[in-house]
C-alpha positions in Angstrom: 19.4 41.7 3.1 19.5 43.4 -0.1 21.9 43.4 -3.2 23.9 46.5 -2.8 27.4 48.4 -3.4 29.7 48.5 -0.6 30.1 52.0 1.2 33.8 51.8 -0.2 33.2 50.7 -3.3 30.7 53.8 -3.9 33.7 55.7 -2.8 36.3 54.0 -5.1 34.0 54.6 -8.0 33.5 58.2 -7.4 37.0 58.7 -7.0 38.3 56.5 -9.7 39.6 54.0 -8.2 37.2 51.1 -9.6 37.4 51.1 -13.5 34.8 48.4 -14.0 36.2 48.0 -17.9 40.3 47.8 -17.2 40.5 46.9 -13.5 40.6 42.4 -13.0 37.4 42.0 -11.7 36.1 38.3 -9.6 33.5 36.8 -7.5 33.5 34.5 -5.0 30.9 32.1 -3.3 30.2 33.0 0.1 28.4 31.4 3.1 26.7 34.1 5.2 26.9 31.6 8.3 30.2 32.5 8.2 30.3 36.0 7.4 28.0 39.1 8.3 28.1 41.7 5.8 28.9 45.5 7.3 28.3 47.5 4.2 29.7 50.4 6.0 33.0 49.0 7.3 33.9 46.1 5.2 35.6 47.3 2.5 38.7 44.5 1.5 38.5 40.9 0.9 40.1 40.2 4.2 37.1 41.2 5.5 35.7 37.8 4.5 37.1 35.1 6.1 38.2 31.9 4.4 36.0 29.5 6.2 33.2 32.1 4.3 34.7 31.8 0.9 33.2 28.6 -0.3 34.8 28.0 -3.8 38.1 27.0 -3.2 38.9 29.7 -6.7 37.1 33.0 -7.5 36.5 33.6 -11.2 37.0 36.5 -12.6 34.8 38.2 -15.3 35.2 38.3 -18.5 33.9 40.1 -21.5 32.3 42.9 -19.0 30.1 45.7 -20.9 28.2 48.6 -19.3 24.9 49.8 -20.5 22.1 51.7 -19.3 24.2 52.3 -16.2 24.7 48.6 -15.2 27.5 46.7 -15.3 27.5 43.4 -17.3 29.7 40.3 -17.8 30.0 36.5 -19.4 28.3 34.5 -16.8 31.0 32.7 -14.4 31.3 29.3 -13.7 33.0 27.6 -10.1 34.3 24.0 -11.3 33.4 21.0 -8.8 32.2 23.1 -5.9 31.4 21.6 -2.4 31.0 22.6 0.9 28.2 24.5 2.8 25.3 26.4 1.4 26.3 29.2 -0.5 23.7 32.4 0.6 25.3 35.3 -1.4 27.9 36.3 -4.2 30.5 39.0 -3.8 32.6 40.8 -6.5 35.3 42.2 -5.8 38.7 43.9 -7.9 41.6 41.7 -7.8 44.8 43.3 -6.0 48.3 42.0 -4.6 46.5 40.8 -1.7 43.0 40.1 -0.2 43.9 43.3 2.1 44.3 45.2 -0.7 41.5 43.5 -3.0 38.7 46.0 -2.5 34.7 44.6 -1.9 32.8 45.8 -5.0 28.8 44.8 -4.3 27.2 41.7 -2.0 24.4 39.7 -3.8 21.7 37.8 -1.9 18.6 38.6 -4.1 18.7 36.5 -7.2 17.3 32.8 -8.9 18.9 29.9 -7.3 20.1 31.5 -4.2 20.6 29.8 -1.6 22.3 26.5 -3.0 23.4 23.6 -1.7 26.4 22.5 -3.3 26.5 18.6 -4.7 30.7 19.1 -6.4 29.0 19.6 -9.7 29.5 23.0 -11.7 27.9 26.7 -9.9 26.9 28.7 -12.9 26.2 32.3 -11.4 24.3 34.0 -14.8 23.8 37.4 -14.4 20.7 39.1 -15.6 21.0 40.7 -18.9 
């Protein structure tokens, strides 16, 4: 696959219901053997199942900027992960519940991905 924006997310943006500045923003590990992306349908957290979500803790972004069009923040680290192989990286904004915790974009394309984890540290740096 390909990084991308989910099809809702495009729409929350448009309609400004994703403030990428002043909404809580996180990202969680995910293990595409256990979840199959639909860009077009998926559009809440619960759309990811558990067994999917590898780090037992998503992290939430800090220090976020926008330039040039892009989106930025600190990089994030998981504490201590184990588990499967972690394939992608999906952010997401933080609401009362992962029904209502809309899918922001699904990363698959990057340096280091796939990783195995050993239950050391996952730093996920994003490209500046």
């Amino acid at each position: 696959m390909a990084n991308t924006l989910y099809d809702s997310a495009r729409e929350r943006f448009l309609n400004g219901e994703l403030k990428w500045m002043t909404d809580t923003i996180k990202v969680i590990l995910v293990d595409t053997g256990s979840y199959t992306p639909s860009f077009g349908t998926h559009a809440n957290l619960a759309d990811i199942g558990p067994a999917a979500r590898i780090s037992s803790a998503p992290v939430t972004l800090v220090d976020k900027t926008t330039s040039g069009g892009a989106a930025g923040a600190r990089d994030a680290t998981f504490p201590s992960v184990s588990g499967p192989s972690i394939e992608a990286i999906v952010i997401y904004k933080e609401g009362p519940d992962d029904g209502s915790s809309p899918l922001i974009a699904f990363i698959d394309t990057g340096t280091g991905l796939p990783i195995t984890p050993n239950g050391g540290d996952i730093i996920v740096t994003w490209d500046n």
